[in-house]
C-alpha positions as CSV (number, residue, x, y, z in Angstrom):
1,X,10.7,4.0,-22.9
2,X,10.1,1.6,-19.9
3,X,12.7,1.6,-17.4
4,X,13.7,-1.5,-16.6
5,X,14.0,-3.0,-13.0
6,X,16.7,-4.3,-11.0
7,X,16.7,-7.6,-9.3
8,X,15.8,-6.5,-6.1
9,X,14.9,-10.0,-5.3
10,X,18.6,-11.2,-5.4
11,X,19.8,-8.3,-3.8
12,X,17.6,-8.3,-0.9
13,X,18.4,-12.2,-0.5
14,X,22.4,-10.8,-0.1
15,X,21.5,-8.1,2.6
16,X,19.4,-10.5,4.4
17,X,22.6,-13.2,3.9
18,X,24.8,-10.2,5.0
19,X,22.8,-9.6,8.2
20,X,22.6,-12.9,9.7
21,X,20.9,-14.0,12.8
22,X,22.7,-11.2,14.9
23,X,21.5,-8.4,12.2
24,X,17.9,-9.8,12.0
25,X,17.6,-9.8,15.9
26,X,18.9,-6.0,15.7
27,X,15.8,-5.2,13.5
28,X,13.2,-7.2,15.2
29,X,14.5,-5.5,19.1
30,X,14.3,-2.3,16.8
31,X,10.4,-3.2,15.7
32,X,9.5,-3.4,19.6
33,X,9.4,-0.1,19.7
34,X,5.9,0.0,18.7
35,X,2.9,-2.4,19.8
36,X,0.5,-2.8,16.9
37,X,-1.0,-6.3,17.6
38,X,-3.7,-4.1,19.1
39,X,-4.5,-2.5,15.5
40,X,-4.4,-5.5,13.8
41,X,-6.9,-7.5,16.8
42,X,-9.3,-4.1,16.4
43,X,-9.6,-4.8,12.3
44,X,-7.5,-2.4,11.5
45,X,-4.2,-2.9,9.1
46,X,-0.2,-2.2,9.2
47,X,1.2,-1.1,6.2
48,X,5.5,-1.4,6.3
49,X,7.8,-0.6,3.0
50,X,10.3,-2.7,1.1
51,X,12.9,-0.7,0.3
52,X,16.6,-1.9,1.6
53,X,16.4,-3.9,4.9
54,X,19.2,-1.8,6.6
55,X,17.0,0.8,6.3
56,X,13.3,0.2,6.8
57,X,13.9,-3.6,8.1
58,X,12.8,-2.3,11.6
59,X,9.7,-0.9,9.7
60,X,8.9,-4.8,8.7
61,X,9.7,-6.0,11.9
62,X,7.1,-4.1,13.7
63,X,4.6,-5.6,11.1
64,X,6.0,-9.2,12.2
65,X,5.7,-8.6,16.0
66,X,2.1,-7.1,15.2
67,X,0.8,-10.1,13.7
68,X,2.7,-12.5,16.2
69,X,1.3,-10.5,19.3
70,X,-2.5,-9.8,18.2
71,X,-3.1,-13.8,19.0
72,X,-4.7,-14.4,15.6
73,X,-4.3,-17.8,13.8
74,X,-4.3,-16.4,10.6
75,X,-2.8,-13.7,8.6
76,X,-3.1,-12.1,5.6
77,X,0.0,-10.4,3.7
78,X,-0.8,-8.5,1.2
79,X,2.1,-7.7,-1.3
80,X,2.9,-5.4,-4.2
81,X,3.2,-7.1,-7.4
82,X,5.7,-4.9,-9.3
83,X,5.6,-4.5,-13.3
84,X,8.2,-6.5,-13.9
85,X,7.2,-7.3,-17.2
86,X,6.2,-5.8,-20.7
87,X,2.8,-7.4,-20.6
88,X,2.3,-6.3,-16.7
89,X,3.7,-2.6,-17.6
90,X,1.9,-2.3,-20.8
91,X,-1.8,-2.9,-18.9
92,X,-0.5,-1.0,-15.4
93,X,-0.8,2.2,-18.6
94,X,-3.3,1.1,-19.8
95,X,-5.4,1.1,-16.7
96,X,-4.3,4.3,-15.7
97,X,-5.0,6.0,-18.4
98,X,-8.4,5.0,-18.0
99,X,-8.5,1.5,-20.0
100,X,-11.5,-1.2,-18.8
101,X,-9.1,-3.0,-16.5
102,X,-12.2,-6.0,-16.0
103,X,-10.2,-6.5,-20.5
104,X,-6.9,-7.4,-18.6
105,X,-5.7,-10.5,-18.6
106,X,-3.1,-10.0,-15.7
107,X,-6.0,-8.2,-13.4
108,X,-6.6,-10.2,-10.6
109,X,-5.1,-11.9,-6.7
110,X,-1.8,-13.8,-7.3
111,X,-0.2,-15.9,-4.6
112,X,1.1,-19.0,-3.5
113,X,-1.6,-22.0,-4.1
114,X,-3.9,-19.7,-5.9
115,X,-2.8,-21.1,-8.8
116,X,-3.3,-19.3,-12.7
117,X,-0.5,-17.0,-13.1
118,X,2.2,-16.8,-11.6
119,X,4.2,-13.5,-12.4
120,X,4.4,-13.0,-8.6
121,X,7.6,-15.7,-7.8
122,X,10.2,-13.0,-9.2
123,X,8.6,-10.6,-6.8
124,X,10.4,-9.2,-4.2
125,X,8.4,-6.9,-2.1
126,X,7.5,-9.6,0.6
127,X,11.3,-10.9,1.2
128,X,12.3,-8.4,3.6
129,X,8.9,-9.4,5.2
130,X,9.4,-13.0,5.3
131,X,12.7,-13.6,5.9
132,X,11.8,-11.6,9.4
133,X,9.0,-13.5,10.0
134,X,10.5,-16.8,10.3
135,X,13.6,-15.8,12.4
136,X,11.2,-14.1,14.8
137,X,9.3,-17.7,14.9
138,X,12.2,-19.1,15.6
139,X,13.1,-16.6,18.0
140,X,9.8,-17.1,20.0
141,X,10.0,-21.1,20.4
142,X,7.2,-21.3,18.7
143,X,7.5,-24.6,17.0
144,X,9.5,-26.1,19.9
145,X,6.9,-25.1,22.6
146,X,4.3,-27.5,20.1
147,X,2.7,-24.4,19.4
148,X,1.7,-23.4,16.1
149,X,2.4,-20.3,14.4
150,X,-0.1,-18.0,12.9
151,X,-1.3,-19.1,9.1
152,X,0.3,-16.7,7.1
153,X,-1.7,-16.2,3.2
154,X,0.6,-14.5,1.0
155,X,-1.3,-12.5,-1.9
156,X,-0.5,-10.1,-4.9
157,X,-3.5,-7.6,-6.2
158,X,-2.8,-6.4,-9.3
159,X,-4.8,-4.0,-11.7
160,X,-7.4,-3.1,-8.7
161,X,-8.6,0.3,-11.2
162,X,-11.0,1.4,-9.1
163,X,-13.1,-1.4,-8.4
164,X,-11.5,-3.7,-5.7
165,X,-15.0,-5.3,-5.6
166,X,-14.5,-6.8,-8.3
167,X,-11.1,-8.1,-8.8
168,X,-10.9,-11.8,-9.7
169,X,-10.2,-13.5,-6.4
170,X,-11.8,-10.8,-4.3
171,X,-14.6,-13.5,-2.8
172,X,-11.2,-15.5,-1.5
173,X,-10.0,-12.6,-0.2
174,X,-12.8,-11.7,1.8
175,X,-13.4,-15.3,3.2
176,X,-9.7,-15.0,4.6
177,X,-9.6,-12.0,5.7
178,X,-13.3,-12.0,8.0
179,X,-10.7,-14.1,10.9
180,X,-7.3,-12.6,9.9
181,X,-4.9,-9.9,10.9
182,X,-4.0,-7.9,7.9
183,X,-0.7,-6.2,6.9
184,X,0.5,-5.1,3.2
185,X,3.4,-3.6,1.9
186,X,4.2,-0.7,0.0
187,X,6.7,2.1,-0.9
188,X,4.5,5.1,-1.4
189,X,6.9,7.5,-2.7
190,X,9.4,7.6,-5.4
191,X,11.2,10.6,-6.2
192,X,14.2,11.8,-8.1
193,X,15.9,12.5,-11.4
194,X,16.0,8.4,-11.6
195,X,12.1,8.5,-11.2
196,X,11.6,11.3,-13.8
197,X,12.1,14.4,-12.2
198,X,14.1,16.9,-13.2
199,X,16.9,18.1,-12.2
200,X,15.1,21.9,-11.5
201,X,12.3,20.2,-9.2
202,X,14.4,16.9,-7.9
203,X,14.4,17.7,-4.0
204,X,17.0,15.5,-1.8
205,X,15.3,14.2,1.3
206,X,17.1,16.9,3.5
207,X,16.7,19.2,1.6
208,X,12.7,19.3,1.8
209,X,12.2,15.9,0.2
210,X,11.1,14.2,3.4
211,X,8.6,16.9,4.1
212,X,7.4,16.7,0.7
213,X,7.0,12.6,1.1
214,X,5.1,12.9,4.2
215,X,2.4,15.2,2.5
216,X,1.8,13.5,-0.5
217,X,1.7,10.1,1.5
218,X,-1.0,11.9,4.0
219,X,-3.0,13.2,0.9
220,X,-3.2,10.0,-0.6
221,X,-4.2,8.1,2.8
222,X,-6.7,10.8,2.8
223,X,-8.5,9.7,-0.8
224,X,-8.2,6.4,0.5
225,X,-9.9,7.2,3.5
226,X,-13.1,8.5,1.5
227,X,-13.1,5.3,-0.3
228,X,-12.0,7.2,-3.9
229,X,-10.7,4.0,-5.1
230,X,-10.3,5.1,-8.5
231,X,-8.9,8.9,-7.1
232,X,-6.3,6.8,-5.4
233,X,-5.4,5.0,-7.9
234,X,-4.6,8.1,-10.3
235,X,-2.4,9.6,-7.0
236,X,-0.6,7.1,-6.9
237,X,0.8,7.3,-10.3
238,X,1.2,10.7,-10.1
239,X,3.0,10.3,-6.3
240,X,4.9,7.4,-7.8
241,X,3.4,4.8,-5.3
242,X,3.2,1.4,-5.8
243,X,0.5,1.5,-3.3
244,X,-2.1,1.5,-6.3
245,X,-3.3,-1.9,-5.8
246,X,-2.9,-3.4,-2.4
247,X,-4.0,0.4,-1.2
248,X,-7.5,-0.1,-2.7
249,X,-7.2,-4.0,-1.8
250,X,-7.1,-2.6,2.0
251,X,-9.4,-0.1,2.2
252,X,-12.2,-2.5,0.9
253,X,-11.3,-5.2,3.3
254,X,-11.2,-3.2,6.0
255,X,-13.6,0.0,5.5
256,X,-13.3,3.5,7.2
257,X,-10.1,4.0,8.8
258,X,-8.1,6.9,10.3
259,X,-4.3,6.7,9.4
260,X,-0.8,7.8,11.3
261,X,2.5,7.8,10.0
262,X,4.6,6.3,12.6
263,X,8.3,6.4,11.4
264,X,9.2,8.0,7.9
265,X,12.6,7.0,5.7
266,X,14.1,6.7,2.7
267,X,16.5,5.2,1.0
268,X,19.1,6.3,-1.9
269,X,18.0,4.3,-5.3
270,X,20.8,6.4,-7.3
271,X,23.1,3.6,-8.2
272,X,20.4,0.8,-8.3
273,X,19.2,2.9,-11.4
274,X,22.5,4.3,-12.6
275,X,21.0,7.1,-12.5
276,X,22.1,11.0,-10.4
277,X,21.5,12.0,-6.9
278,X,18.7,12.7,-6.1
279,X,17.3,9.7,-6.6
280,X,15.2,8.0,-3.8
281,X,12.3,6.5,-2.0
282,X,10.5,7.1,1.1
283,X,9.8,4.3,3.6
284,X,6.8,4.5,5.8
285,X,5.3,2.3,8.4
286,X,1.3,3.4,8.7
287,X,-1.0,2.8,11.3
288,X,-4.5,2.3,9.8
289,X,-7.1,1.8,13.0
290,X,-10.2,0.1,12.3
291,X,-13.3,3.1,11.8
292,X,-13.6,6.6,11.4
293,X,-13.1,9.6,14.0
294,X,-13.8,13.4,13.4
295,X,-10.4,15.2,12.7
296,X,-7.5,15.4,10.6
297,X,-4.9,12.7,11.9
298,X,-1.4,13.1,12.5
């Protein structure tokens, strides 16, 4: 039976109401403790999770103050663009179970001004994102020093199955991305009797469920990092990540990379489903730098 979704949309537009200025400004001080505008001026990529503000918001933040420091006048967002519907959930199977997805007619780059479908304006994995973004504009003086802010090119991959070469509005892509920083978001873990485990095997994040994120999340950077688009895709069903698409989105934009996890959450998703403890997702902000060393990386 599918499982249907909250509206994380509306509830992420009350914790960011319930933050106000003085709660966003907490977050962005919190993102300085990493400088990433380097990665992102290199061709490399910053990947930040959506789960509640409160707890990864810092996580976003550092994707914000990457983008705004690496002097670039564009950037490119790349966003998850959840099943949210029948149709979308039905051909997300579909795929993974080994369907054509090239059949689909939801496979393909949604966005703002791209026009075609639109199943990505009830999405909610950007907000977080966003609603950062401009207070930290605003925070800068940017517009009232005459100076522009960076271009920002919000886009939603869905039903990459392997072949990101291909994906309608892939040539778009590419054109944007040859002068742009790039950052995506994605929650690469689910886990939990509200995700399907069982009660037997359902780990809390103390209790070895953290440790347990951190290595699935590193084995699938690691099938990324080969270039197994269509490997990745299949471990991120099994890992519950929604990574699937903007994962294999990244990885042909940018090539070879080498990966760190840089800060590593989660947050409790028991009463969003109605559904026991444990029942959670992990948060993590990833560093992916531009080329490929010798080594296993941290």
């Amino acid at each position: 039976m599918r499982r249907e979704i909250p509206d994380f949309k509306a509830a992420s537009a009350r914790a960011q109401a319930a933050l106000g200025e003085e709660g966003a400004d907490r977050l962005l001080d919190a993102g300085r403790r990493w400088n990433l505008g380097p990665v992102l001026k290199d061709g490399g990529a910053i990947v930040f999770p959506h789960v509640g503000i409160e707890s990864c918001g810092h996580m976003a933040a550092a994707a914000v103050h990457a983008c705004l420091d690496s002097g670039v006048e564009r950037v490119l967002v790349l966003g998850v663009l959840h099943a949210l519907t029948r149709e979308l959930d039905e051909a997300r199977v579909r795929v993974a179970g080994g369907s054509d997805a090239a059949g689909e007619p939801s496979r393909g780059i949604q966005g703002p001004g791209v026009g075609g479908r639109d199943d990505w304006l009830p999405e909610f994995s950007l907000s977080n994102f966003l609603f950062l973004w401009e207070r930290e504009v605003a925070r800068r003086g940017i517009a009232s020093a005459g100076t522009a802010s960076p271009e920002l090119v919000v886009r939603y991959p869905y039903l990459a199955g392997g072949r990101p070469e291909d994906l309608p509005g892939m040539g778009e892509l590419e054109d944007i991305a040859r002068d742009a920083a790039i950052v995506a978001t994605a929650d690469p873990f689910h886990h939990g009797v509200g995700y399907g485990d069982s009660v037997e095997t359902a780990l809390a994040p103390d209790g070895g469920g953290l440790d347990l994120a951190r290595r699935r999340i590193g084995e699938g950077l690691e099938i990324l990092r080969a270039g197994d688009h269509w490997g990745y895709n299949g471990h991120c069903v099994d890992a519950k990540s929604d990574a699937r698409d903007v994962g294999q989105v990244l990885r042909f934009l940018i090539g070879e990379f080498d990966w760190r996890i840089l800060d590593l959450v989660w947050d409790d998703m028991s009463a969003a489903y109605d559904a026991p403890p444990p029942t959670w997702v992990a948060g993590a902000l990833i560093e992916l730098s531009a080329g490929a060393t010798v080594g296993t990386p941290e």
